[in-house]
Steps between C-alpha positions, in 0.01 A plus 500: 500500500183326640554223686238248681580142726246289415550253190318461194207282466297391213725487190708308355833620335362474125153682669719755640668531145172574367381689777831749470396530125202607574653744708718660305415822639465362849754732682383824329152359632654493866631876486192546420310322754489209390447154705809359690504219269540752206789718666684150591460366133729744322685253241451550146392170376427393169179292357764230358577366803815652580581687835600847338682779708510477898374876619413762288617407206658803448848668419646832570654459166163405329339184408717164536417194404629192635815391307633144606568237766248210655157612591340411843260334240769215451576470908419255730183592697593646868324335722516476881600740780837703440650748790738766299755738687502790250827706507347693245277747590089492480498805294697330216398177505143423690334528162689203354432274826148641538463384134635133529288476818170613308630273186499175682122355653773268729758711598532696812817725560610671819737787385713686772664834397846609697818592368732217345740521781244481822309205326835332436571563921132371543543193323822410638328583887215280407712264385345133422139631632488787252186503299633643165516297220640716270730846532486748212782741613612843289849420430719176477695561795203388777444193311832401495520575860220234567696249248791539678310426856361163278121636600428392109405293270629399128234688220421258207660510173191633367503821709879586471524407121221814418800768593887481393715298693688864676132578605433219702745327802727276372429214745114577401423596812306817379412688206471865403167656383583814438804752471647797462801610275766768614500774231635847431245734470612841256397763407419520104546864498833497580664116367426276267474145598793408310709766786390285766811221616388186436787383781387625811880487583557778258255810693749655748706552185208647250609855535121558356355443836681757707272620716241370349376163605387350818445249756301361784727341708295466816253298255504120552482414099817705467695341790379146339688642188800617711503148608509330190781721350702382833393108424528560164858764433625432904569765769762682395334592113175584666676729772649671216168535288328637803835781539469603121162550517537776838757624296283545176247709718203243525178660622352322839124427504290341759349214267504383149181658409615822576795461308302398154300783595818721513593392156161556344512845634850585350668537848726230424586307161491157624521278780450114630138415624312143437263504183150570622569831625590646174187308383277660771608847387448437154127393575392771659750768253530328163678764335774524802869501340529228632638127435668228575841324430679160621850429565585124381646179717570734821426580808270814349277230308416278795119319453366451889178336582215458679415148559301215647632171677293182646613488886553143712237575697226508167207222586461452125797561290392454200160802551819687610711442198216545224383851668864584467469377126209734475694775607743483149116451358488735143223667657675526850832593324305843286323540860861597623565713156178699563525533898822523628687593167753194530633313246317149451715197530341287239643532181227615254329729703618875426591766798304825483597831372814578302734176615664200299356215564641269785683280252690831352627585856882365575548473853851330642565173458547245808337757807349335749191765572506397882844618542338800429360486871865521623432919571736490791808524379351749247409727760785558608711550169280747440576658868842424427512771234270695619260460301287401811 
């Protein structure tokens, strides 16, 4: 994606509505050749003054319209100068800032791209001279790390309330913005959803998947759900789940891709991978047997997040807290459905492809998602039985 430093000049936010209109075709202009100005203007907007789609506009799955939740329309204006450490890659996410940054005649924002857990090392290092404002990190665990070093601030009620209350920190400290589910993906050629355990208890004893399902255990989503089945059913029930599953024959595979990509192929019948992989197959191979099934309440139907806190070293908390509020934006929240295939957190606005809608999902009751950071003692159960 084409990037450039210097700011925007000469238009206002309802002249760059108009302008982006007028542009409709702006980023097909820019493959084409097309000005810098046309290959950075890529939103779909609308002539009736509403923002439209951030990016292309477009869906694997075909055309999508926007479905629910509070336009950037309805936000406060950002205005000012905002430093963001970005956990989340550039790739995935330096449309949406690039967008906000072109929205806003006032606003000036400094992203920096790392990984979650060196930003959360940098901040801590740079401690009370940092320059970040705000952290947007991939999973819940390296904001709770900063919460629990008090490097942030409380988000306003009218941030947190725009997600439920087991997507967002307790203490409102920080807020998710986007997530993932854990799923089963299965083959259709070979079960029927109904076949599929809805107790994720009950799969070393499903005689069905002898041999026939697998696993990424090296994978860090997997040993986050390892670790909530040993916050969630203790030790000693999640030792034995990991036993009857070597015992059943599970099928080892480096990542969780691989292993949706084992079941759409018929190698295996099933298996445990987060949501978006089985979506990313079925984009590019619609007619894969392929699909996905939940278990209920359990460790196998934990919700994790990506997220965004305000840190104590922000020089204007409340720019910091209403770009986080434009991150659970409606057009923000189908940004993530289109781009990164995550579930939006805002109820209202649907995932993409073939997946219930957020408020269909039942994850378990009462978990903490930054005890999911706890992989230590995870590591070595799974050592333990040598899994590892």
């Amino acid at each position: 994606m084409h990037e450039r430093d210097r700011e925007p000049r000469g238009h206002s936010r309802r002249r760059f509505i108009a302008t982006t209109a007028a542009l409709g075709v702006g980023a097909l202009a820019g493959c084409t050749g097309g000005s810098d100005e046309e290959t950075e203007t890529t939103t779909e907007s609308s002539t009736n003054g509403s923002v439209g789609q951030i990016g292309s506009g477009r869906s694997p799955f075909g055309d999508r319209d926007i479905t629910g939740g509070v336009s950037v329309t309805e936000m406060p204006d950002l205005s000012g100068e905002l430093t963001l450490y970005s956990g989340r890659g550039q790739a995935l996410v330096g449309e949406l800032i690039t967008f906000f940054k072109e929205y806003y005649d006032d606003f000036t924002i400094r992203p920096r791209y790392n990984s979650a857990a060196e930003l959360v090392n940098q901040i801590q290092t740079e401690g009370q001279n940092s320059p970040a404002d705000v952290f947007f990190s991939v999973n819940a665990g390296s904001l709770g790390a900063l919460k629990d070093a008090g490097r942030t601030q409380d988000l306003p009620s009218e941030v947190l309330d725009l997600v439920r209350d087991e997507f967002h920190d307790p203490d409102g400290q920080w807020t998710g913005t986007s997530g993932r589910a854990r799923t089963v993906p299965f083959n259709t050629d070979q079960f029927d959803e109904s076949g599929i355990p809805d107790d994720i208890m009950a799969f070393p004893d499903t005689e069905a998947f002898r041999d026939n399902i697998g696993w990424a255990p090296t994978y860090s989503s997997f040993q986050a759900f390892i670790t909530a089945m040993r916050v969630l059913e203790g030790e000693d029930a999640t030792r034995e789940w990991l036993q009857g599953m070597q015992d059943l024959g599970v099928t080892e595979y480096n990542d969780e891709f691989l292993v949706s990509q084992a079941v759409a192929d018929g190698e295996i019948a099933a298996g445990f991978a987060n949501h978006y992989y089985i979506q990313r197959i079925l984009a590019g191979r619609p007619n894969a047997p392929l699909s996905t099934a939940f278990t209920a309440g359990d460790a196998g139907s934990i919700f994790n997040v990506a997220g965004a806190l305000v840190l104590d070293t922000a020089d204007d908390t409340e720019l910091a807290s209403n770009f986080v509020r434009h991150l659970l934006s409606a057009e923000a929240q189908d940004y993530f459905a289109r781009t990164t295939f995550e579930y939006p957190l805002v109820s209202g606005v649907d995932p993409i492809g073939e997946l219930p809608s957020i408020d269909e999902l039942s994850p378990p009751e009462g978990l903490d998602l930054t005890q999911l950071s706890d992989l230590e003692g995870t590591v070595e159960l799974l050592r333990e039985v040598g899994v590892l």
